[in-house]
MIRO-353585 format. One line per 4 residues: number of its first residue (from 1); their letters; for each residue z, x, y of C-alpha. Coordinates in nm, 4 decimals. Last residue first. Example, Ala and Ser with C-alpha at 12.3 -4.5 7.8 and 13.67 -1.06 7.14 Angstrom:
2
2) sa) 0.7140 1.3670 -0.1060 | 0.7800 1.2300 -0.4500 $
% end
This chain:
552
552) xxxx) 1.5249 5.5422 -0.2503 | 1.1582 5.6925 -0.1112 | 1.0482 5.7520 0.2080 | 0.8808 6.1205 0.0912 $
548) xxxx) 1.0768 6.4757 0.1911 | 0.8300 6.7739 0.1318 | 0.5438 6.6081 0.2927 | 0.2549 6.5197 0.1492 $
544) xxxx) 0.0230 6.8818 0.1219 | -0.2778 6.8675 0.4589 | -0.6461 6.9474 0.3258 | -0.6645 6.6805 0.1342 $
540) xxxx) -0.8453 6.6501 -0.2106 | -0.9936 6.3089 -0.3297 | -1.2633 6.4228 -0.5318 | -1.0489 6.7329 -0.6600 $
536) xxxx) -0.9142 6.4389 -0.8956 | -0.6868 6.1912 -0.7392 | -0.7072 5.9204 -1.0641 | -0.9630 6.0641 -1.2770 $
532) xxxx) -1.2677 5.8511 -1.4527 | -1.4343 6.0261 -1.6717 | -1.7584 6.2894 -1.5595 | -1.6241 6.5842 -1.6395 $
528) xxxx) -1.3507 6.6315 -1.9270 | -1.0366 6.4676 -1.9450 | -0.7694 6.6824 -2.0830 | -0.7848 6.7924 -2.4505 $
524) xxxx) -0.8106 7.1480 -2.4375 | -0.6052 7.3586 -2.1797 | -0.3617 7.0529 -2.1117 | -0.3330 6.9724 -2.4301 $
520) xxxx) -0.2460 7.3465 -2.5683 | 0.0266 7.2527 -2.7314 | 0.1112 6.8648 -2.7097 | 0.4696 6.8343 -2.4824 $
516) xxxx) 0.7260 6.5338 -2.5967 | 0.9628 6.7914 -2.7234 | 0.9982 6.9450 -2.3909 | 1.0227 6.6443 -2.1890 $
512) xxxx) 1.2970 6.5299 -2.3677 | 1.4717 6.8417 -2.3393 | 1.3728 6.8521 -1.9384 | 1.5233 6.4399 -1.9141 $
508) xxxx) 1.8697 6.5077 -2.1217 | 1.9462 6.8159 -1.9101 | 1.8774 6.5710 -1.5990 | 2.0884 6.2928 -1.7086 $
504) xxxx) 1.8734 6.0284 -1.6203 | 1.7628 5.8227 -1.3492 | 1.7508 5.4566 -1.3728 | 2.1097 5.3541 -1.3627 $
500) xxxx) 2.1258 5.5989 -1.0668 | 1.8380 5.4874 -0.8644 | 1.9542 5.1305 -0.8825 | 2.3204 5.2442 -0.7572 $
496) xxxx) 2.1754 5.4216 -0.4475 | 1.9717 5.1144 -0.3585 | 2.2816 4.9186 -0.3738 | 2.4538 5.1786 -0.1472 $
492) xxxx) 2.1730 5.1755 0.1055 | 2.1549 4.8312 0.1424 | 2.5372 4.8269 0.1953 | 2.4980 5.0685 0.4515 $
488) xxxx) 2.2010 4.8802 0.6368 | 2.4857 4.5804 0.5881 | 2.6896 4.8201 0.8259 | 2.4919 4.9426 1.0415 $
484) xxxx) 2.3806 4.5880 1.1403 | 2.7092 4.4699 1.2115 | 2.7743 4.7294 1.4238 | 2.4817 4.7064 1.6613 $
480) xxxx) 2.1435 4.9159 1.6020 | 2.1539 5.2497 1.7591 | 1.7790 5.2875 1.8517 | 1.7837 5.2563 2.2374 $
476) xxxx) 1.9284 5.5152 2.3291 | 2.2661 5.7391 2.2937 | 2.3021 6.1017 2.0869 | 2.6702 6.2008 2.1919 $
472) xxxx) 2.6419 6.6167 2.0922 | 2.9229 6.8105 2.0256 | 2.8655 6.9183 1.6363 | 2.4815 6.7587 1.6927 $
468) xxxx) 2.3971 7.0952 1.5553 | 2.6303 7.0771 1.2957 | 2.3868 7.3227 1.0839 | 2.3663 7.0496 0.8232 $
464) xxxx) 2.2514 6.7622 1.0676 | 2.0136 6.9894 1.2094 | 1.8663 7.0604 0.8538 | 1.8442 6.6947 0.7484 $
460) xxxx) 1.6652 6.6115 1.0764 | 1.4286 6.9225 1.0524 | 1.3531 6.7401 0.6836 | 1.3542 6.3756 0.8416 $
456) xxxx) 1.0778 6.5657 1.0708 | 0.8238 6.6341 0.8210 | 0.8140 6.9832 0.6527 | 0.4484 7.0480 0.5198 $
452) xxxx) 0.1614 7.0240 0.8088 | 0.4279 6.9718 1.0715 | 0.3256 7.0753 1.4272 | 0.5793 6.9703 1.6508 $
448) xxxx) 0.6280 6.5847 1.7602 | 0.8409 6.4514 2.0125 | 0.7239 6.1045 1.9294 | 0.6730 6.1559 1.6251 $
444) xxxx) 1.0473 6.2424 1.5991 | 1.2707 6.4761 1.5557 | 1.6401 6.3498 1.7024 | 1.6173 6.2850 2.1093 $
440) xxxx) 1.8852 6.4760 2.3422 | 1.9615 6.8363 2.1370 | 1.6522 6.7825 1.9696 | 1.4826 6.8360 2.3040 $
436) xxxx) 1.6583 7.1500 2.3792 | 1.5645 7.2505 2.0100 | 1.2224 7.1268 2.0258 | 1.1396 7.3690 2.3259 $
432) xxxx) 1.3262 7.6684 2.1732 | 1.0821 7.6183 1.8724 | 0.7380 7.5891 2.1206 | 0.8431 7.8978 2.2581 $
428) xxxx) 0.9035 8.0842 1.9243 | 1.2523 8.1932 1.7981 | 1.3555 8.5945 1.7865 | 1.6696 8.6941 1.6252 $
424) xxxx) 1.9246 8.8364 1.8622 | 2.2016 8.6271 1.9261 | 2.2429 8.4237 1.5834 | 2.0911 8.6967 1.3385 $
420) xxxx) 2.2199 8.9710 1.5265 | 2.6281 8.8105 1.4638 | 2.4881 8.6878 1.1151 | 2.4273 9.0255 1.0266 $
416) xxxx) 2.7579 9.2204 1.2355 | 2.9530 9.0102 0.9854 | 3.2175 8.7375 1.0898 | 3.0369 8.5465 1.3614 $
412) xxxx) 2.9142 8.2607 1.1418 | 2.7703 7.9586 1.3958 | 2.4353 7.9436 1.2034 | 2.1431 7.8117 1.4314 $
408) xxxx) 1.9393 8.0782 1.4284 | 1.9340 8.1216 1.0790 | 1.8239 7.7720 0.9252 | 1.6370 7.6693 1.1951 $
404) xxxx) 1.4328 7.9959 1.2034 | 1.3211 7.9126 0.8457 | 1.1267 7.6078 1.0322 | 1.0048 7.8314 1.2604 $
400) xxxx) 0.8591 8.0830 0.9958 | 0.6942 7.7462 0.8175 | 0.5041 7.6482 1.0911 | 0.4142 7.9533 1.2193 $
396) xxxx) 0.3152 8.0151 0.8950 | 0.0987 7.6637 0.8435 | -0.0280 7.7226 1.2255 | -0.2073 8.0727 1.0704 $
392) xxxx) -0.3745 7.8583 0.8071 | -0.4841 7.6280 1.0242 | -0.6100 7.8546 1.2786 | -0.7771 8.0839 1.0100 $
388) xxxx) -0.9430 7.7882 0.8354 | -1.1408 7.6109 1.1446 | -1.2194 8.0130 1.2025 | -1.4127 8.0602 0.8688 $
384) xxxx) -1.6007 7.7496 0.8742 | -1.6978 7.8116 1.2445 | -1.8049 8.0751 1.1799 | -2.1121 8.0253 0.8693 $
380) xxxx) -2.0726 8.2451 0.5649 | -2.4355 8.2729 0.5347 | -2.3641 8.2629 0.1829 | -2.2747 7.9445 0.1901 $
376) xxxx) -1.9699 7.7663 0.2939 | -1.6756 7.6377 0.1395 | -1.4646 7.4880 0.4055 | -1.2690 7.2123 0.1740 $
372) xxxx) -1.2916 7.4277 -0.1259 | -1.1253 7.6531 0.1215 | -0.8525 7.4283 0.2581 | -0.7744 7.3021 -0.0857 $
368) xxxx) -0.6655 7.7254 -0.2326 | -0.4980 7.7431 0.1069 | -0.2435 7.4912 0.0237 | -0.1692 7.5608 -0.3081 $
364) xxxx) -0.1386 7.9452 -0.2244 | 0.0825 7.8419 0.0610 | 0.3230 7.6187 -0.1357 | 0.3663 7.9297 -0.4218 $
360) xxxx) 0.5636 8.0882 -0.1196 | 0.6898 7.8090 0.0369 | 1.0794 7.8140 -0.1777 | 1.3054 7.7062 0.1320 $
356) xxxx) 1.4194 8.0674 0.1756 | 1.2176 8.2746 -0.0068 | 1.0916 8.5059 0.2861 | 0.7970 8.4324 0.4831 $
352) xxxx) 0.4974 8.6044 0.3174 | 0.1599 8.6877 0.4147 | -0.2525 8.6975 0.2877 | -0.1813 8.9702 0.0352 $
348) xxxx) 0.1251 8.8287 -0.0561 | -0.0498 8.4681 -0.1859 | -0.4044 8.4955 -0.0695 | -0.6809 8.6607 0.1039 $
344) xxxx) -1.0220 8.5519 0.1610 | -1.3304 8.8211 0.2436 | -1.6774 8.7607 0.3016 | -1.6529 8.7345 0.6331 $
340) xxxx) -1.3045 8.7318 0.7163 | -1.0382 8.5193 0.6080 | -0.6984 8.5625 0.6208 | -0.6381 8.6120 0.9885 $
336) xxxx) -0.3764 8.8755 1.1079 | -0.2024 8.9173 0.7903 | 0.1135 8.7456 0.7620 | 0.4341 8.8445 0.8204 $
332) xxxx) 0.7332 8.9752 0.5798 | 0.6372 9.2610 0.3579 | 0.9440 9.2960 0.0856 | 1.0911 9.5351 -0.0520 $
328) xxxx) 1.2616 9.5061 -0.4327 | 1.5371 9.6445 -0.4613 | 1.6326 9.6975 -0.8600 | 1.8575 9.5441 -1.1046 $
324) xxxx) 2.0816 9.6666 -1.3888 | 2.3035 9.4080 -1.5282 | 2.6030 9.5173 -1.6964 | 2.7869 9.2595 -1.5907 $
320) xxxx) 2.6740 9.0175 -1.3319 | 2.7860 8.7028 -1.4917 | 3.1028 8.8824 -1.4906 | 3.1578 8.8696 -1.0993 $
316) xxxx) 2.8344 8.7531 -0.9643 | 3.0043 8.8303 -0.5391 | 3.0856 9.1642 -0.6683 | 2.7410 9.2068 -0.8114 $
312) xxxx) 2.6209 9.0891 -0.4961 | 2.8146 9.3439 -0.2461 | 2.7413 9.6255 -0.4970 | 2.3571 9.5588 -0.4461 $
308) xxxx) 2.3788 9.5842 -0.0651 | 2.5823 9.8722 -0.0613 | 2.3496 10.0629 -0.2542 | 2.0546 9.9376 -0.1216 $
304) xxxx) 2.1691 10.0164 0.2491 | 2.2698 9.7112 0.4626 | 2.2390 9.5850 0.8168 | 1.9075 9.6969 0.9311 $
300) xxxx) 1.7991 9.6603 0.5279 | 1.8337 9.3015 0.5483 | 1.9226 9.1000 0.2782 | 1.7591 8.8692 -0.0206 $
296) xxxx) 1.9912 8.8782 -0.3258 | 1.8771 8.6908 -0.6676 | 1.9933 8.4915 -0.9105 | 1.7520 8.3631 -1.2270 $
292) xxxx) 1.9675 8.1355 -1.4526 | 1.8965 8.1021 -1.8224 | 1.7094 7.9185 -2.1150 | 1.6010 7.5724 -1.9474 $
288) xxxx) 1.5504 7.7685 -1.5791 | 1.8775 7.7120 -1.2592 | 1.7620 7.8862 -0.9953 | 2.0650 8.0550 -0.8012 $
284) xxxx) 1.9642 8.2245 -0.4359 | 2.1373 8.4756 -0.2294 | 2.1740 8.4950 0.0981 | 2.1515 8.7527 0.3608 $
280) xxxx) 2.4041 9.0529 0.4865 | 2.7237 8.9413 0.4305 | 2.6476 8.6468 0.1954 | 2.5353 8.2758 0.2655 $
276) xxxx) 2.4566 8.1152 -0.0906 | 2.1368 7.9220 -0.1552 | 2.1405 7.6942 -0.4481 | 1.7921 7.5150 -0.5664 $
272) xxxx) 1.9018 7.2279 -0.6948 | 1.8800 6.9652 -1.0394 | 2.1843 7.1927 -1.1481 | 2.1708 7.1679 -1.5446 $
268) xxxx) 2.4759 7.1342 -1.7111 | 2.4835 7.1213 -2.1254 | 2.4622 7.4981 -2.1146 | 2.8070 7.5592 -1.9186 $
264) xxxx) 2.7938 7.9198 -1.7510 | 2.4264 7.9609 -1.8482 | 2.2801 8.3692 -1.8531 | 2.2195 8.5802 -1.5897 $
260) xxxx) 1.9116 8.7219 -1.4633 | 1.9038 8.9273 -1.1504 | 1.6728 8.9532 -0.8559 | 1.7434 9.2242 -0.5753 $
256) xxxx) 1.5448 9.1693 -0.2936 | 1.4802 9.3107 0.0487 | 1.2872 9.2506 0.4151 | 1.5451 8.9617 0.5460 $
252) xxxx) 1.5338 8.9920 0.9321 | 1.3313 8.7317 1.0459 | 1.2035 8.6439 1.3721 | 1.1537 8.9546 1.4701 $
248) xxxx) 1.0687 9.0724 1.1211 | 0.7925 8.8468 1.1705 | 0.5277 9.1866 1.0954 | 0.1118 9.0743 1.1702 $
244) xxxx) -0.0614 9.2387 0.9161 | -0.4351 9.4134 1.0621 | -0.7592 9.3224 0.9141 | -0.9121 9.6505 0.8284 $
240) xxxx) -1.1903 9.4934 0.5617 | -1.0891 9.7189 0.3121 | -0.6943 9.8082 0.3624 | -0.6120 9.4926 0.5108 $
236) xxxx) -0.8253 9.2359 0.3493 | -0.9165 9.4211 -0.0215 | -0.5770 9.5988 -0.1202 | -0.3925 9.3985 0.0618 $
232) xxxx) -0.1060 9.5941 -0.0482 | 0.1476 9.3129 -0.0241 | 0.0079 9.1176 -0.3400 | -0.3733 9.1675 -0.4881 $
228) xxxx) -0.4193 8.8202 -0.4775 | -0.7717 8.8539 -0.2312 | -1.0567 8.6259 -0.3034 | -1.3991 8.7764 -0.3083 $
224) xxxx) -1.7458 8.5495 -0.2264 | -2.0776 8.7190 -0.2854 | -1.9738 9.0103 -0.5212 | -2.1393 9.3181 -0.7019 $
220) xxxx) -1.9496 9.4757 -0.9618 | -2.0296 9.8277 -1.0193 | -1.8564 10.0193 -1.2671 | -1.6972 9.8091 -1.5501 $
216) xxxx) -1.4211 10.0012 -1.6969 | -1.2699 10.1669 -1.3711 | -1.4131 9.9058 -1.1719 | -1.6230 9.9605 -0.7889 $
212) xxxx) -1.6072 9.6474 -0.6151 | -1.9084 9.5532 -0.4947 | -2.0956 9.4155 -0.1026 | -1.7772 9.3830 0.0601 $
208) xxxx) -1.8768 9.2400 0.3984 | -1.9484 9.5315 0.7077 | -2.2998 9.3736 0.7688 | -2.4729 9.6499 0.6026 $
204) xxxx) -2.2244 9.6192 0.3235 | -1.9283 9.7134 0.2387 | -1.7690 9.9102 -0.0892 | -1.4494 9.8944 -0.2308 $
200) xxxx) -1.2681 10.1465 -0.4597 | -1.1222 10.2005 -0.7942 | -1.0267 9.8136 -0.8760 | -0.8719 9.8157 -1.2421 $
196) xxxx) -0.9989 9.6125 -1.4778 | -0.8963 9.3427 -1.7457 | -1.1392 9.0269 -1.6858 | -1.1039 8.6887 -1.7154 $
192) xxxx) -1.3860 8.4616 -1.6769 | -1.2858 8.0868 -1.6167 | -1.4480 7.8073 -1.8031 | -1.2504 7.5934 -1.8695 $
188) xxxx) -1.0247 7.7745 -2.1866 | -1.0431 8.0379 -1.9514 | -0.8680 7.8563 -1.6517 | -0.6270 7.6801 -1.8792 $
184) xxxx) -0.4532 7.9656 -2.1025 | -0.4595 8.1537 -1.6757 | -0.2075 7.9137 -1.6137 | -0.0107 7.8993 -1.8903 $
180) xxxx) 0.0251 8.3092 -1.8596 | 0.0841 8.3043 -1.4500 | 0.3367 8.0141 -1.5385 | 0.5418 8.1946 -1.7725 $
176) xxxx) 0.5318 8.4470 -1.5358 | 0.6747 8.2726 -1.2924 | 0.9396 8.1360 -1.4687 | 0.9734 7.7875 -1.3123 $
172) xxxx) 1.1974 7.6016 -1.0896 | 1.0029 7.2711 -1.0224 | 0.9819 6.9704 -0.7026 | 1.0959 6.6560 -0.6507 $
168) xxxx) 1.0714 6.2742 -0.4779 | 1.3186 6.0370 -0.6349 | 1.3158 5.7161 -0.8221 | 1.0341 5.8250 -1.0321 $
164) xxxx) 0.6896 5.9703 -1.0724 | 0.4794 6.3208 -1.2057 | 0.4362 6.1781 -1.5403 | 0.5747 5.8167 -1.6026 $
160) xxxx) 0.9103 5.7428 -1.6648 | 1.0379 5.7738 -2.0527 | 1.3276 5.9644 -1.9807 | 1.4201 5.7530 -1.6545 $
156) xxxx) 1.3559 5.9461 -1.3474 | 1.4247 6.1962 -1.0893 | 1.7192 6.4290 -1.3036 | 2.0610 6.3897 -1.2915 $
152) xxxx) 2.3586 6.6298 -1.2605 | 2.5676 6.3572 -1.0788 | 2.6341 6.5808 -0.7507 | 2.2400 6.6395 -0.7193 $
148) xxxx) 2.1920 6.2716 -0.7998 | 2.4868 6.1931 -0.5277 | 2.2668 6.4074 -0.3134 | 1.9253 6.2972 -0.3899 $
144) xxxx) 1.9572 5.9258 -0.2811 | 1.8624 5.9497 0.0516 | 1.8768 5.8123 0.3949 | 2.2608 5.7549 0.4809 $
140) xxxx) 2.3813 6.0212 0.2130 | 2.1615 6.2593 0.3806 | 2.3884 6.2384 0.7132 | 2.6550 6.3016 0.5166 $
136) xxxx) 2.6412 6.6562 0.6352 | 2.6972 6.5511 1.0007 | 3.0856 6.5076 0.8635 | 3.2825 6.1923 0.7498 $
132) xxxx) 3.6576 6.1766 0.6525 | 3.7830 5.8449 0.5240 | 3.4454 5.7175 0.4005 | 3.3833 5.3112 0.3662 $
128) xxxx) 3.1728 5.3348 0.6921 | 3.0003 5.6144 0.7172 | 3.0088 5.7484 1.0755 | 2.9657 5.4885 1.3819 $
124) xxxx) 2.8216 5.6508 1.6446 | 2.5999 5.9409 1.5087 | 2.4987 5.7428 1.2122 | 2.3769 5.4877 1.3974 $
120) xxxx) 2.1819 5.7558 1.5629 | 2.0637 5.8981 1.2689 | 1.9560 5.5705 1.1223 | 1.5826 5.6495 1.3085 $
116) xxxx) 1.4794 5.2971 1.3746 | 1.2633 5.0886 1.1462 | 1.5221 4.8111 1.1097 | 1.7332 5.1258 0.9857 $
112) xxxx) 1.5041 5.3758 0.8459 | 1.5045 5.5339 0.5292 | 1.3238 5.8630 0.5677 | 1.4337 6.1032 0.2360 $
108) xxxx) 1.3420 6.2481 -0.1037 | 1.3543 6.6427 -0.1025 | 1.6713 6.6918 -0.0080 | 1.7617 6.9456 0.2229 $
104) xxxx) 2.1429 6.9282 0.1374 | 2.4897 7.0927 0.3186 | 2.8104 7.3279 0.2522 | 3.0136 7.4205 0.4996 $
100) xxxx) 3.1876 7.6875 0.4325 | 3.6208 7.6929 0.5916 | 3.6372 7.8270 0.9769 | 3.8836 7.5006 1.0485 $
96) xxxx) 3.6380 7.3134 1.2647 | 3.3777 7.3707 0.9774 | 3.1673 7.7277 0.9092 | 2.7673 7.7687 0.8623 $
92) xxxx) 2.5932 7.9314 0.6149 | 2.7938 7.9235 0.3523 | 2.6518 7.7045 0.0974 | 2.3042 7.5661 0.1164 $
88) xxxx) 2.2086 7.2735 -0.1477 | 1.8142 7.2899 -0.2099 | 1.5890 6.9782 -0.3012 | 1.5759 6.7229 -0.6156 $
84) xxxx) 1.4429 7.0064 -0.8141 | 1.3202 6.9974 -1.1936 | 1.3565 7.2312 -1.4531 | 1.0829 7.4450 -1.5903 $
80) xxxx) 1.1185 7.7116 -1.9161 | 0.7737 7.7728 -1.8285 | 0.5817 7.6325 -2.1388 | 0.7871 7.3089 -2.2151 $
76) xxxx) 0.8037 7.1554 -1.8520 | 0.4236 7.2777 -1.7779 | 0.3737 7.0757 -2.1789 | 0.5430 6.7615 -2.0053 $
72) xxxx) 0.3596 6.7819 -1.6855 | 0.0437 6.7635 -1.8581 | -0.2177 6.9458 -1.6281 | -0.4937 6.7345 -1.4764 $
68) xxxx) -0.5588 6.9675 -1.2095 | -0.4735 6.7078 -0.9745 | -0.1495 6.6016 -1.1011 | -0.0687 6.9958 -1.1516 $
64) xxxx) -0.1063 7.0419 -0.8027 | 0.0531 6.7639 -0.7060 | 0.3798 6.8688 -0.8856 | 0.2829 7.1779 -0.7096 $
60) xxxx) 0.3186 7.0290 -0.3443 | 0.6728 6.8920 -0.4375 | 0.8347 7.2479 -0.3010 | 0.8462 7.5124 -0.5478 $
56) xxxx) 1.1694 7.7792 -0.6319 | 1.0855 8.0766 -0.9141 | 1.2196 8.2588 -1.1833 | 1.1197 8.6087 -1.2279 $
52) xxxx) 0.9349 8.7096 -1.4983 | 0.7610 8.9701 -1.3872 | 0.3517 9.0302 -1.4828 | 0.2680 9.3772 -1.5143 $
48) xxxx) 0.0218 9.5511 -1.3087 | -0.1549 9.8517 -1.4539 | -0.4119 9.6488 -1.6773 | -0.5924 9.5539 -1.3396 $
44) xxxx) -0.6258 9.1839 -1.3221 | -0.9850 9.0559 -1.2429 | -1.0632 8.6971 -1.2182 | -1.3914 8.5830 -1.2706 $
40) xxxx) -1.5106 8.2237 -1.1612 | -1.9265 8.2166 -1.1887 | -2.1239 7.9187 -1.0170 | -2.3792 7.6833 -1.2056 $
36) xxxx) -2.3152 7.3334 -0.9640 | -2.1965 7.0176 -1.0000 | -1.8409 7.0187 -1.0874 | -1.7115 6.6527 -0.9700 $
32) xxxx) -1.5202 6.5716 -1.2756 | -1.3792 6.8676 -1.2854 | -1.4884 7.2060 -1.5389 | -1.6820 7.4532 -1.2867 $
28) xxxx) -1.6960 7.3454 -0.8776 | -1.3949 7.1766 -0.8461 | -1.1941 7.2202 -1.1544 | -1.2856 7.6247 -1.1466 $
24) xxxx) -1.1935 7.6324 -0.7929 | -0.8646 7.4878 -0.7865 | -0.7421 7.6451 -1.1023 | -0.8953 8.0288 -1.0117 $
20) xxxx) -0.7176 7.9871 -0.6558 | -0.3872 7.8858 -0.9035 | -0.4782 8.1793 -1.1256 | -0.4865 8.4373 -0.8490 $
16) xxxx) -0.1811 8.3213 -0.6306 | 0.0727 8.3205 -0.9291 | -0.0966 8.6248 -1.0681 | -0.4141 8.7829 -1.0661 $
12) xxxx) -0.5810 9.0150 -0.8828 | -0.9296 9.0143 -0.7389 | -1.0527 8.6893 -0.7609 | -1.4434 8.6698 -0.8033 $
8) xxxx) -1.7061 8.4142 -0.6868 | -2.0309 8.4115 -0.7582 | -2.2521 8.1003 -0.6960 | -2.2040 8.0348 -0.3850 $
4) xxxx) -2.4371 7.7178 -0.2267 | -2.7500 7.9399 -0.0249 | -2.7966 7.9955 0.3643 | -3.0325 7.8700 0.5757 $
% end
């Protein structure tokens, strides 16, 4: 029988080492349900720096945060965060007369008509009230996080409650901003952090990693070891010979070239993630408090660095001036299984589907519960380990296909990229299935693909944006009668007007946020063990809320 953990070390820090150290430590250390002596260490080697590169989230961190008793308002103040309502994509797909199309994934979503998918409705009768109406109005018929998008307004009132409001959202944050907040909280609860570098690894009888050997602190010996140390894998793939599985077949991206750039207009605030179609990839705009972080992700098959990097600066114009970037490559995949034996990885190290759709920090969240969830002893039992390799290797899959969507399904024919990425890029079975459903019966639960973080208004929302329904005449039994569409319209509109006297300017909402943050509260004068806690690590789930909620 084996014994509860009591060691556990994170090699690597980082986004993906400090939120593993968060979960853990307000588990099993600092929570209100810590009961046990265990050790937290985290060890950063003094040779990595920490970038400062803004970053895209989905709404799972805003639960995070909720659950690791974080103030919202001092996160707002100390990582130069704005919110997100969802992402706007530009570009990727062409209308009738070969002009962008521009469409919304928006984060708040799933009003139904009579409890009926309105899509149909939609389908048939159009918007009524709207001259000209295109599949990417679609959101407008189940959401109100467009017109907020197009309003410049943020998901709630100025003095709405932390972590609510009229609409569902998500953060852009400086990332290393966040790694530095972050890793304030851990040690302040108990966390040990450590400045070492890793020299070598060294297994067991059993073939587990018994120590790490550490420049400073020689031999560290280990029970449990988490693995953030990025795409080296320095511990699961290089150690413990787990092989990476490569989805370049699936997608083609495998560089990036962040920029920063400063504010065109300071008083605007883009509540959006912006993704831009360009010859070769996309590039993204993530709008912070104090600047704008840009970025190009491409594919080296179809463009060198050089000719990549002159492609975007042309496209930044003087925003891009005098700017001096560098290509970053990128491993996209995953790792075979992330766990084994003793052995979890995380973040890079564990895999990476390009930044499209903003999953990357999602993953860490989502793995971090799934292993307090499975903790086991130090027996290490199987069936532990395997129950959170599947699930973990369905939330890729899951998340690869739904990127697939967003490529595959372009109709741009004008660069020899998008021309590969439309015929030749790979899709999974069970994706081509869907899509010849789709093509008959919108997403449904009753045609249901595995969706541990996208539900299917978000596949909906995408669809509709991609003009995949373009030439399709969607009939059953869910298109409500004219009449009916039509007051559901009205609803909708009323609704819509609510929300927006409620929400506020969303410039207006981060500064007020910002000067209503307490230093160091979150680090120091959050509840301590044993009070009462409102979805404390009690009340984890395995499975994130979907990224689009049924709200207004």
């Amino acid at each position: 029988m084996g014994k509860p953990i009591t060691n556990i070390t994170i090699v690597g820090g980082g986004t993906a080492g400090w939120i593993a150290a968060a979960y853990l430590n307000h588990r099993l250390q600092w929570g209100p349900t810590a009961n046990r002596a265990v050790t937290i260490t985290v060890i950063e080697s003094p040779d990595v720096g920490t970038t400062g590169v803004g970053e895209a989230t989905v709404p799972t961190l805003k639960e995070t945060l909720r659950l690791l008793q974080i103030s919202e308002a001092e996160f707002i103040h100390r990582t130069d965060a704005t919110f997100k309502l969802g992402n706007w994509f530009t570009g990727w797909n062409r209308d009738a007369a070969g002009l962008p199309v521009g469409f919304m994934h928006p984060y708040t979503g799933g009003s139904t008509v009579l409890g009926f998918n309105p899509g149909y409705s939609f389908k048939k009768y159009g918007f009524p009230g709207r001259e000209s109406v295109t599949d990417q109005d679609f959101v407008r018929t189940i959401s109100s996080a467009r017109v907020a998008m197009e309003g410049m307004r943020g998901p709630r009132a100025l003095n709405g409650p932390e972590f609510g409001g009229a609409l569902q959202y998500a953060y852009h944050v400086n990332a290393g901003k966040l790694v530095d907040f972050l890793a304030e909280v851990c040690v302040a609860r108990g966390v040990t952090h450590m400045q070492d570098k890793v020299l070598d690894v060294r297994l067991d009888d059993r073939g587990y990693i018994g120590s790490l050997q550490l420049k400073e602190h020689g031999d560290w010996p280990v029970e449990l070891v988490i693995d953030c140390t990025g795409f080296q894998g320095l511990l699961i793939n290089k150690a413990m010979g787990e092989p990476f599985e490569s989805y370049s077949d699936y997608l083609f991206n495998d560089r990036a070239i962040p920029i920063q750039v400063n504010h065109e207009d300071p008083p605007k605030l883009v509540p959006v993630t912006t993704c831009t179609a360009l010859d070769s990839g996309w590039s993204w705009n993530i709008p912070l408090q104090s600047r704008i972080d840009t970025g190009y992700v491409f594919s080296s098959a179809f463009a060198t660095d050089e000719a990549a990097l002159a492609e975007f600066l042309e496209y930044l114009g003087d925003q891009g001036k005098g700017a001096n970037p560098r290509v970053l490559k990128m491993r996209v995949g995953r790792t075979r299984r992330s766990w084994v034996k003793n052995c979890v990885a995380m973040g890079r190290s564990s895999g990476f589907i390009e930044p499209l759709e903003s999953t990357a920090i999602m993953t860490v969240e989502i793995m971090a519960r799934l292993l307090l969830h499975t903790l086991p002893t130090t027996d290490f039992e199987a069936p532990l380990i395997d129950h959170f390799n599947a699930r973990i290797g369905g939330l890729y899959e899951e998340v690869r296909d739904f990127l697939g969507l967003h490529f595959t399904l372009s109709d741009r024919d004008d660069t020899p990229y998008w021309k590969a990425v439309r015929r030749e890029a790979k899709r999974s079975d069970s994706l081509n299935e869907h899509l010849a459903l789709w093509k008959f019966s919108l997403p449904s639960p009753a045609n249901q693909r595995p969706a541990r973080v996208f539900s299917n208004w978000s596949v909906q929302c995408i669809l509709m944006g991609k003009n995949f329904y373009r030439d399709s005449n969607l009939a059953g039994e869910e298109i409500v009668s004219p009449e009916v569409w039509q007051r559901y319209i009205r609803e909708i509109r009323a609704t819509r007007e609510q929300v927006m006297s409620r929400i506020a300017n969303h410039r207006d909402l981060v500064d007020h946020m910002c000067a209503q943050a307490v230093p160091g509260g979150s680090a120091i004068n959050a509840l301590r063990p044993g009070q009462t806690v409102v979805g404390g690590a009690g009340t984890l789930t395995v499975a994130p809320q979907p990224v689009m909620e049924a709200r207004a």
